[in-house]
C-alpha positions as CSV (number, residue, x, y, z in Angstrom):
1,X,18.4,35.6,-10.5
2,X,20.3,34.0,-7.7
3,X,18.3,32.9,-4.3
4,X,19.5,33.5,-1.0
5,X,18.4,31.3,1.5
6,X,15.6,33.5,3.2
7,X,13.5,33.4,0.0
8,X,14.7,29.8,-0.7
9,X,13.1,29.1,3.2
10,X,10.1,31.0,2.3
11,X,9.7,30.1,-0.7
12,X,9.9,25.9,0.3
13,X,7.6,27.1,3.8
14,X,4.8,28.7,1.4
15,X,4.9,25.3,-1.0
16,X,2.6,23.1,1.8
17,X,0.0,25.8,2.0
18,X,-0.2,26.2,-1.2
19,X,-0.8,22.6,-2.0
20,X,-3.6,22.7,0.6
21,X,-5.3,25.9,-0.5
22,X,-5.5,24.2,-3.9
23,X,-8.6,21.5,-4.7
24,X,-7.1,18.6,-5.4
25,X,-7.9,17.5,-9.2
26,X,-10.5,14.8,-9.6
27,X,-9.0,11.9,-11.6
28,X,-10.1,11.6,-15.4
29,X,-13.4,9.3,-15.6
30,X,-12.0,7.9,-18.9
31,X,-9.4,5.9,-17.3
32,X,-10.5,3.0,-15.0
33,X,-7.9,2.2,-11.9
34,X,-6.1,-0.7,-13.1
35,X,-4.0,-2.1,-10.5
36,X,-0.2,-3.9,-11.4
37,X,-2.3,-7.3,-10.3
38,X,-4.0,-7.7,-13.4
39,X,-1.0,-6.7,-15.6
40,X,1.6,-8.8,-13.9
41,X,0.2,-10.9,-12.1
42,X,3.4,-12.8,-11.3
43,X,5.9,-10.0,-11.0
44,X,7.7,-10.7,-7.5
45,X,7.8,-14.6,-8.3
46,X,9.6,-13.1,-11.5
47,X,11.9,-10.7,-9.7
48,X,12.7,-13.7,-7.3
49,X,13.5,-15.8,-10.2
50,X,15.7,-13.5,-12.0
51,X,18.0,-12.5,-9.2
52,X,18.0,-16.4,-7.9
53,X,19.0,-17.3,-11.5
54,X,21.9,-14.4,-12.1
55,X,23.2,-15.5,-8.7
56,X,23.1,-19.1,-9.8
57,X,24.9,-18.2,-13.3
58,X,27.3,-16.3,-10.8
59,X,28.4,-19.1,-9.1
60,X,28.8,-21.3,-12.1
61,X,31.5,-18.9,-13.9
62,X,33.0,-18.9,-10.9
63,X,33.3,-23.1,-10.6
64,X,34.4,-22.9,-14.2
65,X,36.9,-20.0,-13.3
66,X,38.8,-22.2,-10.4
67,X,38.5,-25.6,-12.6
68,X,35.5,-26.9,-10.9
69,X,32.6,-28.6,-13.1
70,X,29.2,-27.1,-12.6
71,X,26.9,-29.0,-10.9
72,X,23.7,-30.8,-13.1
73,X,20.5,-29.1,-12.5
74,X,17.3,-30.7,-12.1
75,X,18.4,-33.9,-10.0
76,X,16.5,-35.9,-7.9
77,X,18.1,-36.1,-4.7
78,X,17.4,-38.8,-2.4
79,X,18.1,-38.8,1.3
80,X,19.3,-41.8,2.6
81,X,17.5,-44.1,0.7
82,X,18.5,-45.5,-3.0
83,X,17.1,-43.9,-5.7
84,X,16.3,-47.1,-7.8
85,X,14.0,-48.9,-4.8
């Protein structure tokens, strides 16, 4: 049955009463609140990690792609000073 959009309008305008004539449902007492903390503790230190890594592996294909050797990883870089003193 197709729906003009006077019965679509009253329809959508009825929805927010509804929803407040309604109780809201209490939440089930057999499951605890578990918050994502305990899960994954880490999780935006891993998100960080994964997107700085993919745009690291980016930038290597694209060295190797116009002949340039990729850099070594894990250097110790010194500043103005030499690194055997």
């Amino acid at each position: 049955m197709p729906v003009n959009r006077r019965k679509f309008l009253k329809q959508a305008a009825g929805v927010p009463l509804a929803a407040q004539l309604m109780p809201a449902a209490p939440p089930p007492a057999s499951a605890p609140f578990r918050s994502y903390a305990e899960e994954m503790p880490d999780m935006l230190l891993q998100y960080l990690a994964n997107k700085t890594n993919t745009l690291a592996a980016g930038w290597d294909q694209n060295a190797l792609r116009f002949g340039r050797p990729p850099r070594s990883k894990n250097v110790i870089v010194s500043f103005g000073r030499s690194a055997s003193k």
